[in-house]
PDBQT receptor file of N, H, CA, C and O in Angstrom, charges set to zero:
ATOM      1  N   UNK A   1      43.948 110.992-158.797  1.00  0.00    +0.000 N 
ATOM      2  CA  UNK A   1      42.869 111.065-159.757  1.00  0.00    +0.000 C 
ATOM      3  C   UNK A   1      43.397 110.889-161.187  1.00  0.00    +0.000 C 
ATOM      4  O   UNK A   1      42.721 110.427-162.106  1.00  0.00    +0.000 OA
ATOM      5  N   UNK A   2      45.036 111.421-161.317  1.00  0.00    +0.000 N 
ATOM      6  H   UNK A   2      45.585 111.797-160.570  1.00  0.00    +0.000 HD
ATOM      7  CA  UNK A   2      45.157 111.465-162.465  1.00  0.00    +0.000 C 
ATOM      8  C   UNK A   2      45.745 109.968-163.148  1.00  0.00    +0.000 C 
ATOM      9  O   UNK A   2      45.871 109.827-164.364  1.00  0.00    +0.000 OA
ATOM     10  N   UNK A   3      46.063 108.928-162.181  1.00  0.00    +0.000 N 
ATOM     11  H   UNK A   3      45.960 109.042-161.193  1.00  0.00    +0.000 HD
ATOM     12  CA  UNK A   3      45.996 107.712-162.090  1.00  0.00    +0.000 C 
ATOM     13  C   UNK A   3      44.846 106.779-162.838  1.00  0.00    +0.000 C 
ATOM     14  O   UNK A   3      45.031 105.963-163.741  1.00  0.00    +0.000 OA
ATOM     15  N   UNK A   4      43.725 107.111-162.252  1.00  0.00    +0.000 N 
ATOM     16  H   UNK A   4      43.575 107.774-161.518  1.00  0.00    +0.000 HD
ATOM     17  CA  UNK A   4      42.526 106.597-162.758  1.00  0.00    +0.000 C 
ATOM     18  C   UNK A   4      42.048 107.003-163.872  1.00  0.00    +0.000 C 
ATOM     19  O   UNK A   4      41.073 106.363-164.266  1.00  0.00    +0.000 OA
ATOM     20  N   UNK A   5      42.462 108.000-164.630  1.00  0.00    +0.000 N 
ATOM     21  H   UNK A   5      43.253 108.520-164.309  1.00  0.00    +0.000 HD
ATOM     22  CA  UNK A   5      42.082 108.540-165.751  1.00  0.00    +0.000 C 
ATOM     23  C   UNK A   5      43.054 108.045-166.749  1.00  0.00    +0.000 C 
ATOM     24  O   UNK A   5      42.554 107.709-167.823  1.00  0.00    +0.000 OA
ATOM     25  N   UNK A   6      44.358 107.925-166.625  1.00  0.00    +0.000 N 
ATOM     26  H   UNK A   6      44.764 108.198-165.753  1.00  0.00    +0.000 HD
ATOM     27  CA  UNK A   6      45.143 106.924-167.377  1.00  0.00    +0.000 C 
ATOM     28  C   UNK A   6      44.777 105.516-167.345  1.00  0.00    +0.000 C 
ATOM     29  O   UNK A   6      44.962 104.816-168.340  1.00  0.00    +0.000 OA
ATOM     30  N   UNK A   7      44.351 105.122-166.443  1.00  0.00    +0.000 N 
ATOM     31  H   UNK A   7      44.201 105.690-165.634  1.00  0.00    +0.000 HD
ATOM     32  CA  UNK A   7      44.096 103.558-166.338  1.00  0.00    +0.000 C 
ATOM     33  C   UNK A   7      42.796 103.138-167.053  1.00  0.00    +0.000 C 
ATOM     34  O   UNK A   7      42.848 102.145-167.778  1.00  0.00    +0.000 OA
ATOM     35  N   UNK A   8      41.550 103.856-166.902  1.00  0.00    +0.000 N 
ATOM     36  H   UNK A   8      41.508 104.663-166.313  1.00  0.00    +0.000 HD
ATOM     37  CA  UNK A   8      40.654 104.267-167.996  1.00  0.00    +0.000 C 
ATOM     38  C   UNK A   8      40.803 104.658-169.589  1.00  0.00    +0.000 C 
ATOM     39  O   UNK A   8      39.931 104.361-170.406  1.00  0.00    +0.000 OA
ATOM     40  N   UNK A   9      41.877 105.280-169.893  1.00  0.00    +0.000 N 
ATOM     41  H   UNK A   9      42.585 105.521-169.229  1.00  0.00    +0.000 HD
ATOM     42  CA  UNK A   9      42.030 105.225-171.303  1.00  0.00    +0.000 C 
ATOM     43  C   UNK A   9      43.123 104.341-171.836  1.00  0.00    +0.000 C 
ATOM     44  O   UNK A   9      43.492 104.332-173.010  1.00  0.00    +0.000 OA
ATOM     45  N   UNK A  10      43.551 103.685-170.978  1.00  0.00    +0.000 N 
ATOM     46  H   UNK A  10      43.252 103.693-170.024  1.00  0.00    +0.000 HD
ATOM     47  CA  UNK A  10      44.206 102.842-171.379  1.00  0.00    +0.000 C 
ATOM     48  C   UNK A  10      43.684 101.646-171.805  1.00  0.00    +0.000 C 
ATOM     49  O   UNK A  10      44.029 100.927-172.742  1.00  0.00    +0.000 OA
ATOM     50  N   UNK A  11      42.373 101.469-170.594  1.00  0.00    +0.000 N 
ATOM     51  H   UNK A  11      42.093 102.054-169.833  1.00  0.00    +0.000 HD
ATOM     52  CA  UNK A  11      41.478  99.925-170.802  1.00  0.00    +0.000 C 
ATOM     53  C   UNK A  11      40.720 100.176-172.312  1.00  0.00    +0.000 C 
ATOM     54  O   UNK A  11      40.571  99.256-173.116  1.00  0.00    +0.000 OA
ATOM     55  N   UNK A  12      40.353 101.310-172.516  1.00  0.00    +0.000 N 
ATOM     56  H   UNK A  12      40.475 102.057-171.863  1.00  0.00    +0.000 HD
ATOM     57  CA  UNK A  12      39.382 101.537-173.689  1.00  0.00    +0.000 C 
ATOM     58  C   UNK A  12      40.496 101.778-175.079  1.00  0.00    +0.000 C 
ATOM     59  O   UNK A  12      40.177 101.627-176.258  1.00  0.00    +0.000 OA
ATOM     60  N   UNK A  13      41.479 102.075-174.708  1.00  0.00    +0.000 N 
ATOM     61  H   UNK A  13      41.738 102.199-173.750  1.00  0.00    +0.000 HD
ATOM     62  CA  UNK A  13      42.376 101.691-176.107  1.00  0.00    +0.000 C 
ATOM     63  C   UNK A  13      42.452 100.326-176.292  1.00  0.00    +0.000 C 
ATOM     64  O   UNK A  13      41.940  99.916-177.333  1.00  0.00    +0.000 OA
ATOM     65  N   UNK A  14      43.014  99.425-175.475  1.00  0.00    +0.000 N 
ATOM     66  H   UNK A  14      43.430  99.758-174.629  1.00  0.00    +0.000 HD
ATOM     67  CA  UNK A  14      43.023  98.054-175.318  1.00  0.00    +0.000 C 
ATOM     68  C   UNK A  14      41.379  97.213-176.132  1.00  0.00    +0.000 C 
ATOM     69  O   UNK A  14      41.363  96.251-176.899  1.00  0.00    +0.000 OA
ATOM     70  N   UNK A  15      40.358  97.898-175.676  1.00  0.00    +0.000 N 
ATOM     71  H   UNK A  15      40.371  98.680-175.052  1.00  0.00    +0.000 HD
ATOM     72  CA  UNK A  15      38.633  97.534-175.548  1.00  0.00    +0.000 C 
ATOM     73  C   UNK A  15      38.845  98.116-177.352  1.00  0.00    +0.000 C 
ATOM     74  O   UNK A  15      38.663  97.156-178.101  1.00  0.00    +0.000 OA
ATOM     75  N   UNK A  16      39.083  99.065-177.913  1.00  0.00    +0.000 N 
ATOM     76  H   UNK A  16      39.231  99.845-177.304  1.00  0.00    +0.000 HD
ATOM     77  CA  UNK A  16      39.032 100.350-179.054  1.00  0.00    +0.000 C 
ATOM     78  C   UNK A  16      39.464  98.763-180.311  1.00  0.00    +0.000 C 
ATOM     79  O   UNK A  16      38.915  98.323-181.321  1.00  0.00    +0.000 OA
ATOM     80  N   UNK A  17      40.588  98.401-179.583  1.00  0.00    +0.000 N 
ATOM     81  H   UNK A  17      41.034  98.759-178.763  1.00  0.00    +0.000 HD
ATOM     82  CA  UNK A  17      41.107  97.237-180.672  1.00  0.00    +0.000 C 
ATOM     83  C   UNK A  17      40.366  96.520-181.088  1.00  0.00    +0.000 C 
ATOM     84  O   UNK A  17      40.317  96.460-182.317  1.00  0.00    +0.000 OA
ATOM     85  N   UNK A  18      39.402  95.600-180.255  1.00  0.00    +0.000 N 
ATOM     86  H   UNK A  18      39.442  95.649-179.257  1.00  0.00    +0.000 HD
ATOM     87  CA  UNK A  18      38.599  94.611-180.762  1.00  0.00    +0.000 C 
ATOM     88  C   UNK A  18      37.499  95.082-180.603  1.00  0.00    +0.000 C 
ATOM     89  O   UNK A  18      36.760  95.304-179.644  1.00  0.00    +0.000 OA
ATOM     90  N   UNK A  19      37.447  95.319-182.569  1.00  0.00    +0.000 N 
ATOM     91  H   UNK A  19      38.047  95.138-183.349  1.00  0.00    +0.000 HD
ATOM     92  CA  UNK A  19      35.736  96.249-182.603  1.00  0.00    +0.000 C 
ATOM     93  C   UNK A  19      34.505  95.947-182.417  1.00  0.00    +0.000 C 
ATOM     94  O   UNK A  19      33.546  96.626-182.051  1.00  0.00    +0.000 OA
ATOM     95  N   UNK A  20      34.656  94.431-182.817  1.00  0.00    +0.000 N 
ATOM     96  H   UNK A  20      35.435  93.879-183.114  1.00  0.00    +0.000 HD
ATOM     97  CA  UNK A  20      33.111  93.726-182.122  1.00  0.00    +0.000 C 
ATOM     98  C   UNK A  20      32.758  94.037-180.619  1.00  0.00    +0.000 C 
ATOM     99  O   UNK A  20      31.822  94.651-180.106  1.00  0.00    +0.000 OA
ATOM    100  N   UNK A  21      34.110  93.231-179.987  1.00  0.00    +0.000 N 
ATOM    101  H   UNK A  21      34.870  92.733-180.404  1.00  0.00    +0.000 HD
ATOM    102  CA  UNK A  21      33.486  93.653-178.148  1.00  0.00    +0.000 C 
ATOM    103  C   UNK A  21      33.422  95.027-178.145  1.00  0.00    +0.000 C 
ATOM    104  O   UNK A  21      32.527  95.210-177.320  1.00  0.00    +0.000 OA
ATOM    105  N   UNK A  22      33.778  96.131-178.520  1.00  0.00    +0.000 N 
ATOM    106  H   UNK A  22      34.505  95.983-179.191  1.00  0.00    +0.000 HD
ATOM    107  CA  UNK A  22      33.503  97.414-178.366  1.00  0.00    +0.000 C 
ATOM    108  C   UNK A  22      32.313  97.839-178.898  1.00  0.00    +0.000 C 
ATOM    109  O   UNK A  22      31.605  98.568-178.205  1.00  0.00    +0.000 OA
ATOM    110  N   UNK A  23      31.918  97.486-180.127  1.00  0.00    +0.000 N 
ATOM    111  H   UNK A  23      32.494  96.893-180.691  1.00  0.00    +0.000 HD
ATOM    112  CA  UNK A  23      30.462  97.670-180.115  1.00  0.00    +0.000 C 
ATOM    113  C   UNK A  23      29.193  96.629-179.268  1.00  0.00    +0.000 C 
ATOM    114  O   UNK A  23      28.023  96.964-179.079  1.00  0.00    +0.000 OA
ATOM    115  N   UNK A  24      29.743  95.517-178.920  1.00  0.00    +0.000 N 
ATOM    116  H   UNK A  24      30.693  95.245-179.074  1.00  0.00    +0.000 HD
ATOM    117  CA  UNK A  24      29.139  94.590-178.023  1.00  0.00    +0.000 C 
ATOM    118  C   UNK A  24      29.474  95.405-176.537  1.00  0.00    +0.000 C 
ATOM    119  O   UNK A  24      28.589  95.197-175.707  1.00  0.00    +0.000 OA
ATOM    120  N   UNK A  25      30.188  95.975-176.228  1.00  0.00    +0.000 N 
ATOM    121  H   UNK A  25      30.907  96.144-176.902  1.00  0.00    +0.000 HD
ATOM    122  CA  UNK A  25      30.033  96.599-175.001  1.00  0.00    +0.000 C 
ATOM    123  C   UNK A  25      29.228  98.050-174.502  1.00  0.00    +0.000 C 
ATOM    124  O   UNK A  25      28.697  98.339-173.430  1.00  0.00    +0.000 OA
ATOM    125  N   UNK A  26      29.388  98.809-175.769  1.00  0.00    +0.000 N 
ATOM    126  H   UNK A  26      29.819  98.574-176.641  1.00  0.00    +0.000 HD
ATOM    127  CA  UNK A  26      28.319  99.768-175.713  1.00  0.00    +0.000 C 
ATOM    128  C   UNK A  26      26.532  99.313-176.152  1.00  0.00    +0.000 C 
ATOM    129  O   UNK A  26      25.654  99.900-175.521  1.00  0.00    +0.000 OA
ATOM    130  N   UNK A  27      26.221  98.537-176.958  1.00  0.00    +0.000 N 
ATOM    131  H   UNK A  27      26.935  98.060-177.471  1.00  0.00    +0.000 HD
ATOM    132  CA  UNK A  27      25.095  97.892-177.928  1.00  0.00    +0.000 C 
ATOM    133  C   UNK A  27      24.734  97.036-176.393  1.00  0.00    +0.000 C 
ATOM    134  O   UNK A  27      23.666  97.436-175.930  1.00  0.00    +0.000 OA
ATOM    135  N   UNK A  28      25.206  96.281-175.794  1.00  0.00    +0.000 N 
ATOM    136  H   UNK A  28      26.074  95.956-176.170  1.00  0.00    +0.000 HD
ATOM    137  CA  UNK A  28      24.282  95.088-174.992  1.00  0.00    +0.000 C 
ATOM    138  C   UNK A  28      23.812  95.731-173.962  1.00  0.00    +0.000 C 
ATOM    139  O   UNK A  28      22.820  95.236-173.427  1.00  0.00    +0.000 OA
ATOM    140  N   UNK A  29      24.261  96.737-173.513  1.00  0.00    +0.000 N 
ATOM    141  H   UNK A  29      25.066  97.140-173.949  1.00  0.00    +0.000 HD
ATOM    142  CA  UNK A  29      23.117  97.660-171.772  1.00  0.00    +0.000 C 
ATOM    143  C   UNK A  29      22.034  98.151-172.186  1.00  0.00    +0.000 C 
ATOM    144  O   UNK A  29      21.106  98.462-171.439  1.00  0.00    +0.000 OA
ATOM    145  N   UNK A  30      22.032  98.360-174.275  1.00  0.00    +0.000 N 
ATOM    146  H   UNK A  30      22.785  98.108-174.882  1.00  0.00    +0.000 HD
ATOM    147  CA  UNK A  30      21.123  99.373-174.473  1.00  0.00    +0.000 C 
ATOM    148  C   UNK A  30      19.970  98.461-175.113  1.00  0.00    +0.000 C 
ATOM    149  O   UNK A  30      18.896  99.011-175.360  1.00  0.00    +0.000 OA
ATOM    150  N   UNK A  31      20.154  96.921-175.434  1.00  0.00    +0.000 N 
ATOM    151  H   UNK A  31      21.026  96.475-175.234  1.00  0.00    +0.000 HD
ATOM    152  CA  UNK A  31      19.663  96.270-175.614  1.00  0.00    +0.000 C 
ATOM    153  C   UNK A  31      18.881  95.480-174.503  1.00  0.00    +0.000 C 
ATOM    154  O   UNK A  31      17.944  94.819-174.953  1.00  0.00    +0.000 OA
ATOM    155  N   UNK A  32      19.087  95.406-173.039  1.00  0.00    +0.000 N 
ATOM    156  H   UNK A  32      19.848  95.942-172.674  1.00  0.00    +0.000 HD
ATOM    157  CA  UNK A  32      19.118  94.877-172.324  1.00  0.00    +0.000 C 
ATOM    158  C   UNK A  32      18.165  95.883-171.281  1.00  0.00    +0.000 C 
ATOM    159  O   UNK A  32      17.599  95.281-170.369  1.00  0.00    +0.000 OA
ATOM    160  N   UNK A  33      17.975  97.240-171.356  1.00  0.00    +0.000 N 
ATOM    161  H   UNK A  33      18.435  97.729-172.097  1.00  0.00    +0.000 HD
ATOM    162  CA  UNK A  33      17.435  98.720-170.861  1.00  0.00    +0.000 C 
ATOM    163  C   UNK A  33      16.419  98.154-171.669  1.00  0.00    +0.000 C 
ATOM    164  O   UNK A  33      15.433  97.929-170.968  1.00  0.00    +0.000 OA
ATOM    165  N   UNK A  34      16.238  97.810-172.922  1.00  0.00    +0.000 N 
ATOM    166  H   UNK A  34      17.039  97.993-173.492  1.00  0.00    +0.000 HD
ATOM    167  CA  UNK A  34      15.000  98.043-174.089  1.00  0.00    +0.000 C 
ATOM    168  C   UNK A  34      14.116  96.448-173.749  1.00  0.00    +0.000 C 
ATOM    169  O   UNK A  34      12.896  96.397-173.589  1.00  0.00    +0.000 OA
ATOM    170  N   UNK A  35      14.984  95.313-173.695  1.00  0.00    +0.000 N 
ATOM    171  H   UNK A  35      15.974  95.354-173.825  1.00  0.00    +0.000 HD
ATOM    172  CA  UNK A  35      14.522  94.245-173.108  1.00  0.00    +0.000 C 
ATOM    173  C   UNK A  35      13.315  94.538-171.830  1.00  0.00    +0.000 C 
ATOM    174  O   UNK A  35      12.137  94.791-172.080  1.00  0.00    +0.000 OA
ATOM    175  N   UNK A  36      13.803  94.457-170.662  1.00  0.00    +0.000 N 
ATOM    176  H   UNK A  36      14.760  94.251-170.459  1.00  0.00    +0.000 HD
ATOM    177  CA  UNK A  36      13.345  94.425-169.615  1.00  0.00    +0.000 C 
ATOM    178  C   UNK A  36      12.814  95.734-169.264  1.00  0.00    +0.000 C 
ATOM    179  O   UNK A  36      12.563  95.943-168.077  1.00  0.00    +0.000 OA
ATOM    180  N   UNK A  37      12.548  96.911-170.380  1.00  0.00    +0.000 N 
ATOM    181  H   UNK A  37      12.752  96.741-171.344  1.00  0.00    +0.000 HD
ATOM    182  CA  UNK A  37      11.571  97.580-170.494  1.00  0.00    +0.000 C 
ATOM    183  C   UNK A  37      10.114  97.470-170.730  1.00  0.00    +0.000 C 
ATOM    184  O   UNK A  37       9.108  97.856-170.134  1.00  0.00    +0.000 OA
ATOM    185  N   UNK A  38      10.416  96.656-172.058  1.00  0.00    +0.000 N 
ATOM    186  H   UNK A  38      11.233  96.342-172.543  1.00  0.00    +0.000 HD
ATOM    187  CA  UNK A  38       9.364  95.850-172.887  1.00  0.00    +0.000 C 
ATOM    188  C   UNK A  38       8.750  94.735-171.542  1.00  0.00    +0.000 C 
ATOM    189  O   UNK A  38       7.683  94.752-170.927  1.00  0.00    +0.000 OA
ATOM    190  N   UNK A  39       9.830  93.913-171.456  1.00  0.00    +0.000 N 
ATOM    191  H   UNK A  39      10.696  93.899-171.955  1.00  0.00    +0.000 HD
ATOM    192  CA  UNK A  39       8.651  93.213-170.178  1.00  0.00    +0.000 C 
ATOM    193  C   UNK A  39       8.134  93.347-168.846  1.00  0.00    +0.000 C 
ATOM    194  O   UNK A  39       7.382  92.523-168.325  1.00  0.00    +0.000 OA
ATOM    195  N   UNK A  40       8.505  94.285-168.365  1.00  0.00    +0.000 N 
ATOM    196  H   UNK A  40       9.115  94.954-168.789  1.00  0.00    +0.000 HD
ATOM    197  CA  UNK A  40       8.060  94.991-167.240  1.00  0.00    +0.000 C 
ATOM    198  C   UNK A  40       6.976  96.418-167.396  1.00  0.00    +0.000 C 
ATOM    199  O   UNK A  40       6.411  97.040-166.496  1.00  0.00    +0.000 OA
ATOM    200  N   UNK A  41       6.954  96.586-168.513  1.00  0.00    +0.000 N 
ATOM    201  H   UNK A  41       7.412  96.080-169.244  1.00  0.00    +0.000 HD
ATOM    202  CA  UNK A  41       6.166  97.861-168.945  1.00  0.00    +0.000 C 
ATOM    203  C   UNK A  41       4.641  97.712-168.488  1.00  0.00    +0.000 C 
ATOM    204  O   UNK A  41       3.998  98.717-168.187  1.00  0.00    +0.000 OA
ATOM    205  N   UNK A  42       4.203  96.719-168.453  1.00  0.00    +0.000 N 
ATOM    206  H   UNK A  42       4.725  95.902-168.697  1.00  0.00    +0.000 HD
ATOM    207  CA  UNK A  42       2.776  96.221-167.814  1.00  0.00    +0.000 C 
ATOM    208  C   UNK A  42       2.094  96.131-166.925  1.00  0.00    +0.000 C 
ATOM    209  O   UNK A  42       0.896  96.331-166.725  1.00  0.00    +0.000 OA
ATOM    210  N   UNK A  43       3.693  95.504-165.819  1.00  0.00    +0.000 N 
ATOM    211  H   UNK A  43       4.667  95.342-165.981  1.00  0.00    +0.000 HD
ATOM    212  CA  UNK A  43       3.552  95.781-164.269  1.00  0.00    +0.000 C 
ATOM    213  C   UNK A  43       3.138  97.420-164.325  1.00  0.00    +0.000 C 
ATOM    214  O   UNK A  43       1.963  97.554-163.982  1.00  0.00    +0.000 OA
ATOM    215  N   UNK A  44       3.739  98.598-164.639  1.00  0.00    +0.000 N 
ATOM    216  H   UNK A  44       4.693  98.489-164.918  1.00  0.00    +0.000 HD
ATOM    217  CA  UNK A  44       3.719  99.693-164.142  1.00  0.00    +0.000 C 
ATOM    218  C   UNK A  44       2.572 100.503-165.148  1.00  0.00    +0.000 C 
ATOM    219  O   UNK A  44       2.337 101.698-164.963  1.00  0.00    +0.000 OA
ATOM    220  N   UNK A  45       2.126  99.988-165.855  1.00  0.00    +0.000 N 
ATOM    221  H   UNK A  45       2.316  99.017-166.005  1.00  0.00    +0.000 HD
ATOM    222  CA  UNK A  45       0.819 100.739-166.490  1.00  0.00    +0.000 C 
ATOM    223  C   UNK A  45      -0.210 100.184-166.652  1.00  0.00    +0.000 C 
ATOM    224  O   UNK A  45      -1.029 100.723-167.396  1.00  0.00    +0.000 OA
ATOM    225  N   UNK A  46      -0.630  98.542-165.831  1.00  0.00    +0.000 N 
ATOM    226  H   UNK A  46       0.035  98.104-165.226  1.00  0.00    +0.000 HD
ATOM    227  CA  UNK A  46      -1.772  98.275-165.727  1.00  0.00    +0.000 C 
ATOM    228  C   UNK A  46      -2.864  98.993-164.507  1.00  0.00    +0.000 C 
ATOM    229  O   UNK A  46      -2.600 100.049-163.931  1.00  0.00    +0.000 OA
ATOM    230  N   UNK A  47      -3.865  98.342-164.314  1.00  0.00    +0.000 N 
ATOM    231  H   UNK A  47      -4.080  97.485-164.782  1.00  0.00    +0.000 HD
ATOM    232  CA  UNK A  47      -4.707  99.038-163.399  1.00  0.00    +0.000 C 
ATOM    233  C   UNK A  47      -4.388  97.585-162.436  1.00  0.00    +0.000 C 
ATOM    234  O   UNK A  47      -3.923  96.510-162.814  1.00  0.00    +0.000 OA
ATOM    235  N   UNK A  48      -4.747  97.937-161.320  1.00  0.00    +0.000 N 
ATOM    236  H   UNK A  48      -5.124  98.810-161.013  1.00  0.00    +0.000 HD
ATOM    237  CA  UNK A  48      -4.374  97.333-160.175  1.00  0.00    +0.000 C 
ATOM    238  C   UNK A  48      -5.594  96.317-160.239  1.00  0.00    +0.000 C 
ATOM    239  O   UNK A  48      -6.610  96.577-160.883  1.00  0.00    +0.000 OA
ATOM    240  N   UNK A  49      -5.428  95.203-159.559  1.00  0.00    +0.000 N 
ATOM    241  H   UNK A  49      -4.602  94.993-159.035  1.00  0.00    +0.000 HD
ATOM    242  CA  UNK A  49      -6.563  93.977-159.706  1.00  0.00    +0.000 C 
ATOM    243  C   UNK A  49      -7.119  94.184-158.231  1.00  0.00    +0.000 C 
ATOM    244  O   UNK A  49      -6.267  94.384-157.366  1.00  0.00    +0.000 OA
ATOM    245  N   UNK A  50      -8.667  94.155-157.787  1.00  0.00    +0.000 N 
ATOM    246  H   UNK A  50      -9.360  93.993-158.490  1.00  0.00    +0.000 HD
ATOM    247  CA  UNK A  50      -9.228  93.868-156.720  1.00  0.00    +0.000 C 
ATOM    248  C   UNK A  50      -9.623  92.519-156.252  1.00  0.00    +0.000 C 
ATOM    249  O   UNK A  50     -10.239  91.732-156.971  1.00  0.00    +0.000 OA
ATOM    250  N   UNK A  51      -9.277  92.276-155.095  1.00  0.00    +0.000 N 
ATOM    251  H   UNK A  51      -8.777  92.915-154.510  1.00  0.00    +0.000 HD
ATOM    252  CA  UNK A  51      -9.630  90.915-154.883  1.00  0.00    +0.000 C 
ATOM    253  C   UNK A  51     -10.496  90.814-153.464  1.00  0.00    +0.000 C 
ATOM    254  O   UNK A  51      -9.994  91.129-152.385  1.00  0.00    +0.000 OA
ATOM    255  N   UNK A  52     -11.629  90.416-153.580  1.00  0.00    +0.000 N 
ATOM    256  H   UNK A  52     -12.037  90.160-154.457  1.00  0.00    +0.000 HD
ATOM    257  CA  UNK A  52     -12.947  90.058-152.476  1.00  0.00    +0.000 C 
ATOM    258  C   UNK A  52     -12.345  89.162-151.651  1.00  0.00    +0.000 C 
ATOM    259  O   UNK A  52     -11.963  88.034-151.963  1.00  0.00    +0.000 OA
ATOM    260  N   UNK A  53     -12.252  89.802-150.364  1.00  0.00    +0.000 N 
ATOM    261  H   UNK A  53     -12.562  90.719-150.111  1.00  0.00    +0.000 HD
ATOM    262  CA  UNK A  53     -12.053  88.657-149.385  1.00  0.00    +0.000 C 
ATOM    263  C   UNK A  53     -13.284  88.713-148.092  1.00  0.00    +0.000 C 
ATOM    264  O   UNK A  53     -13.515  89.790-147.541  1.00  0.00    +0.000 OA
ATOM    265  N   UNK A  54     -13.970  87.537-147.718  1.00  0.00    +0.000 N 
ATOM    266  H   UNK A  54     -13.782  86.663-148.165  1.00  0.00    +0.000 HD
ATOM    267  CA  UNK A  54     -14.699  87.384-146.451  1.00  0.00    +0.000 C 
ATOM    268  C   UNK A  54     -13.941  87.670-144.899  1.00  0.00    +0.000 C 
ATOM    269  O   UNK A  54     -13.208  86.751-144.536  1.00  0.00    +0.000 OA
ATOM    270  N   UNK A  55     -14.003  88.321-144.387  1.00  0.00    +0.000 N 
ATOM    271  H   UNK A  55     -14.598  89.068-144.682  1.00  0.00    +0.000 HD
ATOM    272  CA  UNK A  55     -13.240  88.480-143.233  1.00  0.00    +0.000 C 
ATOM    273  C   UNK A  55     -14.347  88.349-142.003  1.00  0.00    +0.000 C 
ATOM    274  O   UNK A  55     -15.260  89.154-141.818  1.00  0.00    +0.000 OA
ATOM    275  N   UNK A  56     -14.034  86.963-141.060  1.00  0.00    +0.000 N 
ATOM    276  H   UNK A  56     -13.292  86.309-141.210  1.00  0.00    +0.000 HD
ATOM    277  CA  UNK A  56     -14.733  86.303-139.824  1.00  0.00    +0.000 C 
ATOM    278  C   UNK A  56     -14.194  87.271-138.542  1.00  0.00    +0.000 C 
ATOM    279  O   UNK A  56     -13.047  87.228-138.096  1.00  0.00    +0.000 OA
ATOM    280  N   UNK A  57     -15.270  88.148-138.050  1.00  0.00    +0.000 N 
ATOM    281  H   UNK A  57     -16.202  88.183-138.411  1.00  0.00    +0.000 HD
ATOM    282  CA  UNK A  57     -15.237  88.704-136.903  1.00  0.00    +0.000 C 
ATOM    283  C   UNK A  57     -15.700  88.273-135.578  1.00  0.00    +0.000 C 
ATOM    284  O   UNK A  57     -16.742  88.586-135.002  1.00  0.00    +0.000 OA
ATOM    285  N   UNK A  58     -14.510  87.305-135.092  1.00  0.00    +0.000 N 
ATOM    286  H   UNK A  58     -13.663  87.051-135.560  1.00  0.00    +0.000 HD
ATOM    287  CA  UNK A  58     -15.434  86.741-133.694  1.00  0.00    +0.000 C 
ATOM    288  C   UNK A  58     -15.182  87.729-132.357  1.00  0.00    +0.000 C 
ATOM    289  O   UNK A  58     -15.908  87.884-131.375  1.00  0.00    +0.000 OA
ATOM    290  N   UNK A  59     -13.985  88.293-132.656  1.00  0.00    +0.000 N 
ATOM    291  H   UNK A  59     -13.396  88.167-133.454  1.00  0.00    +0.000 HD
ATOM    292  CA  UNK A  59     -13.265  89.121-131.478  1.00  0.00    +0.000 C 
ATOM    293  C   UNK A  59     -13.829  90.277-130.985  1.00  0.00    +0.000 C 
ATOM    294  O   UNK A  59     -13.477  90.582-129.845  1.00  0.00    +0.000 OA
ATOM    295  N   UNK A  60     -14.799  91.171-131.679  1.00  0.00    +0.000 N 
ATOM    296  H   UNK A  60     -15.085  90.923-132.605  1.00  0.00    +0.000 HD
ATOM    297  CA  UNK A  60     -15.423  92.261-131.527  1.00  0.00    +0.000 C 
ATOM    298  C   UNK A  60     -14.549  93.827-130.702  1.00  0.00    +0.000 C 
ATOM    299  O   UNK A  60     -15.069  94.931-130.546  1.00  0.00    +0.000 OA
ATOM    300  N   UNK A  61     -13.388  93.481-130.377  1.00  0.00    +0.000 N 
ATOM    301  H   UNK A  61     -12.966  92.584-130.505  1.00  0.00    +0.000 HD
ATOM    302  CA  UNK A  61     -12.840  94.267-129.677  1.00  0.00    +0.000 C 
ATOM    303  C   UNK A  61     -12.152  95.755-130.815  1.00  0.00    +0.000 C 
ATOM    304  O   UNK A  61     -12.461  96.001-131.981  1.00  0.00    +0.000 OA
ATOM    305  N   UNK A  62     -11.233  96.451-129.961  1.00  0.00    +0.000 N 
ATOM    306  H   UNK A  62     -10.983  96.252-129.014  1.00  0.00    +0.000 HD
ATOM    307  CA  UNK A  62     -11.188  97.565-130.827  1.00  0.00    +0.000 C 
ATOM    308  C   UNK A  62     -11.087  97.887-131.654  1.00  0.00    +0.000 C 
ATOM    309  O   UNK A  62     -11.620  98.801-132.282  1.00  0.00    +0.000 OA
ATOM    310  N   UNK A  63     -10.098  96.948-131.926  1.00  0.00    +0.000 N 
ATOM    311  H   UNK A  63      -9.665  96.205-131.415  1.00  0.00    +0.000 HD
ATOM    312  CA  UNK A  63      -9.050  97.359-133.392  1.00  0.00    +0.000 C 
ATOM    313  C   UNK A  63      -9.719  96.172-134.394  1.00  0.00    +0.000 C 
ATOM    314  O   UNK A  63      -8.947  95.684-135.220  1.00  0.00    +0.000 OA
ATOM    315  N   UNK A  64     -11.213  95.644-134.365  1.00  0.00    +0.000 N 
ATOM    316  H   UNK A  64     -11.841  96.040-133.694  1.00  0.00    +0.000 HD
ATOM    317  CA  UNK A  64     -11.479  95.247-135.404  1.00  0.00    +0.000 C 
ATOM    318  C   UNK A  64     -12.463  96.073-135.774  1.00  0.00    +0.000 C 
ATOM    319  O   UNK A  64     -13.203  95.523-136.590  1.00  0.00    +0.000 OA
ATOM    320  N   UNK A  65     -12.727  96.998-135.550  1.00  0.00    +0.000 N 
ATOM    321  H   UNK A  65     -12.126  97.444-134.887  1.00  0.00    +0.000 HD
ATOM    322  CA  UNK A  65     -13.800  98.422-135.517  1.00  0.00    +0.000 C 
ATOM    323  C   UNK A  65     -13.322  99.345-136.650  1.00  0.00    +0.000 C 
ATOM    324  O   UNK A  65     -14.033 100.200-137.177  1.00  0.00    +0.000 OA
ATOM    325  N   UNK A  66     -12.231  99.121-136.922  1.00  0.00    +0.000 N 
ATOM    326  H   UNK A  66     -11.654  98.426-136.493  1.00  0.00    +0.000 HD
ATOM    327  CA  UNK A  66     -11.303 100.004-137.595  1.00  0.00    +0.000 C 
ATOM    328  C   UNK A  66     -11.526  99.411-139.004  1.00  0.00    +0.000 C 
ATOM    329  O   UNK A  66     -10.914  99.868-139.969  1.00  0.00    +0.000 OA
TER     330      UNK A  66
């Protein structure tokens, strides 16, 4: 475990150097969360659409009773 925790602060010292990609690496998930928030926000708070359909009953048997 204590392997992976060196190898982790090692990548982010390395990442720490170049300050653009480091703020481009924290800044773009939270930009990208806010994106595809914004366009999906509609799907999940509109009202659901009804749609009329004719349905032909020639079979008369059980399970069209239902």
């Amino acid at each position: 475990m204590k392997k992976i925790f060196f190898i982790a602060v090692k990548d982010l010292k390395i990442r720490a150097r170049d300050f653009y990609a480091f703020i481009l690496l924290l800044v773009m998930p939270l930009v990208l969360i806010l994106v595809l928030g914004i366009v999906f926000k509609p799907m999940w708070t509109s009202t659901p659409f009804v749609i009329d359909m004719g349905v032909v009953d020639f079979d008369n048997g059980e399970f069209s009773k239902i």
